[in-house]
DORO-132772 format. One line per 8 residues: number of its first residue (from 1); their letters; for each residue x, y, z of C-alpha. Coordinates in nm, 3 decimals. Example, Ala and Ser with C-alpha at 12.3 -4.5 7.8 and 13.67 -1.06 7.14 Angstrom:
# residues 2
1> AS> 1.230:-0.450:0.780; 1.367:-0.106:0.714
***
This chain:
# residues 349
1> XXXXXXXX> -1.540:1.080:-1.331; -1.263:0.864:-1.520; -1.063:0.864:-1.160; -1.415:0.693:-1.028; -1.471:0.463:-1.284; -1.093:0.345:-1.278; -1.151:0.268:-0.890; -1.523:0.101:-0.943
9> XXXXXXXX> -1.303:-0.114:-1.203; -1.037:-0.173:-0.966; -1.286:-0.274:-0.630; -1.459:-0.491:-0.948; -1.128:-0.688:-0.988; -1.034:-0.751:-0.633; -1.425:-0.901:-0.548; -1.332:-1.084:-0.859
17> XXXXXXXX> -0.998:-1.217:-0.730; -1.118:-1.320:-0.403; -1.432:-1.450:-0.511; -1.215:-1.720:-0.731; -0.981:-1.772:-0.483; -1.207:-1.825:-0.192; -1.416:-2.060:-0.456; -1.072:-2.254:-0.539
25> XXXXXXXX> -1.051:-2.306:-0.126; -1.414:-2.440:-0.111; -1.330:-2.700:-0.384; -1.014:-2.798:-0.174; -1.165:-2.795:0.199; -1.446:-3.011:0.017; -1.258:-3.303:-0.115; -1.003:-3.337:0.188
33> XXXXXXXX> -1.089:-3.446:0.585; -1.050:-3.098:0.691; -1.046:-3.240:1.075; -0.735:-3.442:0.928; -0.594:-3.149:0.819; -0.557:-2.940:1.136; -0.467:-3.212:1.314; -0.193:-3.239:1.130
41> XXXXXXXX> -0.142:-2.858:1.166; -0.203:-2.841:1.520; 0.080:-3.124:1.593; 0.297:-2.879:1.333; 0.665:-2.902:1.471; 0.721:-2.552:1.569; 1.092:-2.530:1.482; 1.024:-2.629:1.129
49> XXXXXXXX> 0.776:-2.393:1.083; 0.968:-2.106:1.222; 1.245:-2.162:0.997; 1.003:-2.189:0.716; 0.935:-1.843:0.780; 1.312:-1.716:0.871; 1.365:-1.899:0.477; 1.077:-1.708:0.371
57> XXXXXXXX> 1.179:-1.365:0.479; 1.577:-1.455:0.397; 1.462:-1.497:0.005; 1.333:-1.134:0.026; 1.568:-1.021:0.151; 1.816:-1.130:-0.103; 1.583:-1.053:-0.387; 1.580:-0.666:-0.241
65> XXXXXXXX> 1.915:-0.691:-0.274; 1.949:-0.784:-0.622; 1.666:-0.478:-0.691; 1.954:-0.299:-0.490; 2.226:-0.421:-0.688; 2.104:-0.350:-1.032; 1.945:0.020:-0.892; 2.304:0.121:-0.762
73> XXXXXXXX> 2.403:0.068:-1.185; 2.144:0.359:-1.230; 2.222:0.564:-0.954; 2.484:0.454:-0.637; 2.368:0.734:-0.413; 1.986:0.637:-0.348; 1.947:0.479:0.029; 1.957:0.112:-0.006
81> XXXXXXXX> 1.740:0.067:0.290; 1.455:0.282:0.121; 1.515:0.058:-0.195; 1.487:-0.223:0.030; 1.136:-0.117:0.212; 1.021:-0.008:-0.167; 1.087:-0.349:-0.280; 0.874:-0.514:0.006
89> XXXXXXXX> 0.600:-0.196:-0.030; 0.572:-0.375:-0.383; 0.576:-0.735:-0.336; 0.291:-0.640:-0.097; 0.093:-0.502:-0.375; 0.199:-0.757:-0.600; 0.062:-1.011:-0.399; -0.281:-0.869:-0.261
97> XXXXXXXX> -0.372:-0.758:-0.638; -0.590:-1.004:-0.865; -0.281:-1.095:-1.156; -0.019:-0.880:-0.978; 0.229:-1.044:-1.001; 0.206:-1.015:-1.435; 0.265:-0.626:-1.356; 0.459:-0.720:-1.069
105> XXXXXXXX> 0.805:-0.510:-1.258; 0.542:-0.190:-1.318; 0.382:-0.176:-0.918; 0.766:-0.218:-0.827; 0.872:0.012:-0.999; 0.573:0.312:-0.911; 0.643:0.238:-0.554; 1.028:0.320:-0.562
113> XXXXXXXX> 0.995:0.582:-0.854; 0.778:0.789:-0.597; 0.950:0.704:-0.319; 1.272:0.790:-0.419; 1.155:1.091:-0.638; 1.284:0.924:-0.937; 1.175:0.924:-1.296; 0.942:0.629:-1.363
121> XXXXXXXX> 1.129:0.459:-1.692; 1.438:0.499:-1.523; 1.325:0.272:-1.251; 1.132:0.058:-1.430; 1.426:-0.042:-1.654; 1.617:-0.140:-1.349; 1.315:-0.333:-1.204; 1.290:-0.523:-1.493
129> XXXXXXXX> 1.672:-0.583:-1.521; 1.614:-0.721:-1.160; 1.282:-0.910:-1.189; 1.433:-1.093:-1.474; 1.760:-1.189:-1.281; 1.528:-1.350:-1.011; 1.289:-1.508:-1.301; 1.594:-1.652:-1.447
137> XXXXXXXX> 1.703:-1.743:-1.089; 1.384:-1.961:-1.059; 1.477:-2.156:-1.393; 1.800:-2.214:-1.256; 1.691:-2.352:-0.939; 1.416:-2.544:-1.114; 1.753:-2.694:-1.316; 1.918:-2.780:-1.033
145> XXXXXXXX> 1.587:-2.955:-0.875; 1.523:-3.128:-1.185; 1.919:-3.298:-1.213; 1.828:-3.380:-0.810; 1.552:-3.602:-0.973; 1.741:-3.745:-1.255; 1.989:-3.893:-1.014; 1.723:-3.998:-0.792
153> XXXXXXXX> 1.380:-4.058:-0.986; 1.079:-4.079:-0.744; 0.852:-4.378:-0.870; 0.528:-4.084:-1.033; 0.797:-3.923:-1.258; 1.022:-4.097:-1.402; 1.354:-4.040:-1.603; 1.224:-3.966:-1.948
161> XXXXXXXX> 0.956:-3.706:-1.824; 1.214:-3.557:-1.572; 1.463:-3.527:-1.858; 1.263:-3.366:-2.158; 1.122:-3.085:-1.795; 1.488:-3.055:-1.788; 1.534:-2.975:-2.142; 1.253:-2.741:-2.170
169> XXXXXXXX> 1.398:-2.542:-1.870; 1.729:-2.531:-2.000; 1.631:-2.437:-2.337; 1.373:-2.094:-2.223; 1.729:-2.024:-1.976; 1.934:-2.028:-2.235; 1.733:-1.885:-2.495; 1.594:-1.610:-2.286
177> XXXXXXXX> 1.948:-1.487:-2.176; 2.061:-1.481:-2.570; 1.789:-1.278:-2.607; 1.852:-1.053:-2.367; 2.237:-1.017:-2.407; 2.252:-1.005:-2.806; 1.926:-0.959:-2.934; 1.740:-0.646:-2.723
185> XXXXXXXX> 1.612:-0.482:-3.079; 1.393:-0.873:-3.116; 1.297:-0.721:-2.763; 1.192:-0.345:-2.910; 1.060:-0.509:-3.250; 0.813:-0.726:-3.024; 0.697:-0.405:-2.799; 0.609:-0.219:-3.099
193> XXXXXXXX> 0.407:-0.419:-3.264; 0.228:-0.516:-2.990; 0.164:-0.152:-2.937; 0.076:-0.078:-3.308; -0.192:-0.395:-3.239; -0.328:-0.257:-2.903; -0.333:0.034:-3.115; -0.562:-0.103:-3.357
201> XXXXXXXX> -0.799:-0.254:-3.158; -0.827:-0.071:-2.845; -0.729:0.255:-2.966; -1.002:0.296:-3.215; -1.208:0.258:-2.872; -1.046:0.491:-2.632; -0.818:0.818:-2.781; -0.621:0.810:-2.492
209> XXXXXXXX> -0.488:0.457:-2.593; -0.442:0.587:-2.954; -0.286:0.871:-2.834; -0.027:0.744:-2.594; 0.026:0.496:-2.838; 0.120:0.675:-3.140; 0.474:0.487:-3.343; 0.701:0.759:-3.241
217> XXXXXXXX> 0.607:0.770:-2.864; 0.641:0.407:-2.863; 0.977:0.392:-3.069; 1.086:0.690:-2.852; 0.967:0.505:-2.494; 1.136:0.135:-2.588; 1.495:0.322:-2.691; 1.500:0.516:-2.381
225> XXXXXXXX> 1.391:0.229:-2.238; 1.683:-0.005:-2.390; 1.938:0.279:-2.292; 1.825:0.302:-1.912; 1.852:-0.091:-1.924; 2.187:-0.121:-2.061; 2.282:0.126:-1.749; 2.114:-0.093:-1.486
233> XXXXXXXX> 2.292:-0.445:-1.659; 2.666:-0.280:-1.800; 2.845:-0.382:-1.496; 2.939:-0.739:-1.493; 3.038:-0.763:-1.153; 2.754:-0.625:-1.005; 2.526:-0.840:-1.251; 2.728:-1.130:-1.130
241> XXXXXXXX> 2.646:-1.037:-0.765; 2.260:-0.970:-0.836; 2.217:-1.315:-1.010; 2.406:-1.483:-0.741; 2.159:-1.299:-0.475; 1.888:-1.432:-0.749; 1.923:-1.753:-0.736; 2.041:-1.731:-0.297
249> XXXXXXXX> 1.659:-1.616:-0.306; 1.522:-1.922:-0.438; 1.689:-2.138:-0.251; 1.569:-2.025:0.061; 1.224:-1.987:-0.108; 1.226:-2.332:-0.214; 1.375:-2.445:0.128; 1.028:-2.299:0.297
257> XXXXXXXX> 0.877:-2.556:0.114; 1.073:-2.854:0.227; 1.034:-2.759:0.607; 0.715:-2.668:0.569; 0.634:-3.043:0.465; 0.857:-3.140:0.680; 0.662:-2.985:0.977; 0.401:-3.218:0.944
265> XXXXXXXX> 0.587:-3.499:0.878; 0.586:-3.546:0.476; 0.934:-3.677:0.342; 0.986:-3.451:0.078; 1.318:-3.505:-0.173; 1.520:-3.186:-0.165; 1.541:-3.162:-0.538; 1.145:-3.162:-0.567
273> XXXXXXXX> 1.123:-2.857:-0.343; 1.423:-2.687:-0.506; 1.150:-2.799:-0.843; 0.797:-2.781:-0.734; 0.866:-2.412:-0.567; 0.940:-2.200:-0.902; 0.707:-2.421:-1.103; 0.419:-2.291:-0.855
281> XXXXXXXX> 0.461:-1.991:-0.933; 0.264:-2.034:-1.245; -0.021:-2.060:-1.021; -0.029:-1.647:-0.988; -0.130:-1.641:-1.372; -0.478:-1.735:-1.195; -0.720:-1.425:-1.158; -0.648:-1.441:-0.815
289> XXXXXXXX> -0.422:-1.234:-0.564; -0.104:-1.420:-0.541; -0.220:-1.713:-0.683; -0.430:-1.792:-0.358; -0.606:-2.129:-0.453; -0.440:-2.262:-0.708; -0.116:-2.258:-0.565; -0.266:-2.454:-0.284
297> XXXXXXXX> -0.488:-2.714:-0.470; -0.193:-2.784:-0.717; 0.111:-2.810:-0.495; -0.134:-3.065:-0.238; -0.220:-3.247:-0.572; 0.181:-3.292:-0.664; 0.334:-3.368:-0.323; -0.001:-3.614:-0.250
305> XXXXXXXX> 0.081:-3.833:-0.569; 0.503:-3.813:-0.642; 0.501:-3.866:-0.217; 0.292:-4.068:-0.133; 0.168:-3.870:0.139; -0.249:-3.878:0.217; -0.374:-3.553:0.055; -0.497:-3.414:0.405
313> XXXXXXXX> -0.122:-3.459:0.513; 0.012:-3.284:0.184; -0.246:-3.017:0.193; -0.087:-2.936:0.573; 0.249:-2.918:0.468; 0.106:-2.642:0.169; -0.049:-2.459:0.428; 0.263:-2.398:0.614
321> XXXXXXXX> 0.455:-2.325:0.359; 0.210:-2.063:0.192; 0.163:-1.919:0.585; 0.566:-1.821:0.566; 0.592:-1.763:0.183; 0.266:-1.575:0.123; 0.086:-1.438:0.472; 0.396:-1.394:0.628
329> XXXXXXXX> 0.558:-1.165:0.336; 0.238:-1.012:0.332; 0.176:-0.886:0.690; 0.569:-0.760:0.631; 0.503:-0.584:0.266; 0.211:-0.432:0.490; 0.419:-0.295:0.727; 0.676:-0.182:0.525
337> XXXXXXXX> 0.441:0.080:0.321; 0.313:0.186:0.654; 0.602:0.266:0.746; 0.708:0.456:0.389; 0.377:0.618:0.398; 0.451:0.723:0.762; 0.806:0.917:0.670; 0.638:1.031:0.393
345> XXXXX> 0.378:1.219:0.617; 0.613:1.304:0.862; 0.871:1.442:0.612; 0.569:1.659:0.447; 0.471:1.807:0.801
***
């Protein structure tokens, strides 16, 4: 019965995800000249658009890599190229779930702790390690975009505006990693009492919450937690390597951006791609599955005003760039747990 009702729920949130993002595509259709639009993509120069989608699949495959990386500090014997095809598995569900990408580090991790028969906190400790090497990755690129623009301003932002962006990006990097580094029980301190809170609210609601929830459980969870994630992060060598893939990700990611616009012929700086493509990601905090929608009505917004370019132009150059960066890695997430789920089969026959 509780199995059922978890599944109604779950059907509940994907009609709810699509219904929002398909309504965020009717507001966007209806304030451009559609025709405009695929004229624009239908005169698309084919070699950009291919390597928008070479850049697309090149930034997962150097963010499976630094999942691979920080795994290999847990255990060095698992197959890389099942950590690999785990890591796409969950990007796929990241991506076609309403908010997935908030529990992106938990769907990761499920996928590759039952593929690789592994226990679930281990993995997830190593996930998280990972997923915040790439999220620090995206600040870093953002950086680098945002010193682009300081040393050439376009005329809609100017220097003041680019430089306090700047500050604020440089301040959550540096921040963040101190946190991290020197400060993990601020980390355990924070998980608790949010616990003890969910416990207090929810759990007077649902035994099950109150139960799995109980101080020493927690306590118990977060310092086996801490332990597992000191493993995954103690080598500095292979941190240094997983960073480096980190940030190698986002550079290609943000490059998908630049020849996407530059497909359809919108002149767009370097250093606001290497900006606008992390800062779009806040766009998946919408209730929608990979931030379909949003991510399309801001990003035609922001290229149509610091570019100059006519909105139905802009909104072309989005288009191809969310065709290699979201539909494209997708289709190949798809693929990829077919093909898990296929070995899986075969290996049970």
């Amino acid at each position: 019965m509780a199995t059922a009702r978890a599944e109604r729920a779950g059907y509940e949130r994907l009609a709810l995800g699509a219904g929002v993002a398909l309504a965020l595509f009717g507001l966007l259709f209806l304030s451009l000249d559609v025709s405009a639009t695929v004229a624009a993509l239908a005169g698309a120069d084919v070699r950009f658009v291919a390597l928008a989608g070479l850049m697309a699949l090149l930034a997962q495959l150097c963010w499976s890599l630094t999942t691979v990386a920080v795994i290999d500090g847990i255990d060095g014997s698992l197959p890389r190229r099942r950590v690999q095809l785990g890591y796409l598995t969950g990007t796929f569900g990241k991506q076609v779930l309403p908010l997935g990408n908030v529990g992106g580090s938990a769907i990761l991790a499920y996928v590759l702790a039952e593929d690789l028969d592994r226990r679930f906190r281990e993995v997830f400790a190593a996930v998280t390690a990972s997923e915040l090497l790439v999220f620090a990755g995206s600040l870093g690129v953002a950086t680098l975009g945002l010193v682009a623009l300081l040393v050439s301003p376009l005329p809609g932002l100017d220097g003041p505006v680019v430089l306090a962006m700047l500050a604020l990006v440089v301040f959550a990097l540096v921040v963040g990693g101190a946190v991290l580094a020197y400060r993990r029980h601020v980390v355990a301190t924070l998980v608790e009492r949010t616990a003890a809170l969910v416990r207090a609210t929810v759990g007077r609601i649902s035994m099950r919450v109150h139960r799995s929830l109980a101080p020493r459980r927690v306590t118990n969870g977060v310092d086996s937690f801490l332990v597992s994630f000191g493993t995954a992060t103690g080598d500095t060598r292979r941190l240094v390597l997983a960073s480096a893939l980190a940030v190698g990700g986002w550079l290609a990611f943000s490059s998908a951006l630049f020849l996407g616009c530059s497909a359809v012929g919108v002149a767009l700086p370097i250093g606001l791609a290497l900006f606008l493509s992390p800062a779009s990601g806040l766009a998946t905090l919408l209730p929608t599955p990979g931030g379909l929608g949003g991510t399309e009505i801001g990003l035609t917004a922001v290229l149509s005003v610091l570019t100059g370019a006519p909105p139905e132009l802009a909104a072309a150059g989005v288009v191809v760039y969310r065709l290699a960066t979201y539909w494209l890695v997708v289709s190949v997430g798809a693929l990829s747990s077919l093909y898990l789920s296929a070995t899986v089969w075969h290996a049970l026959d």
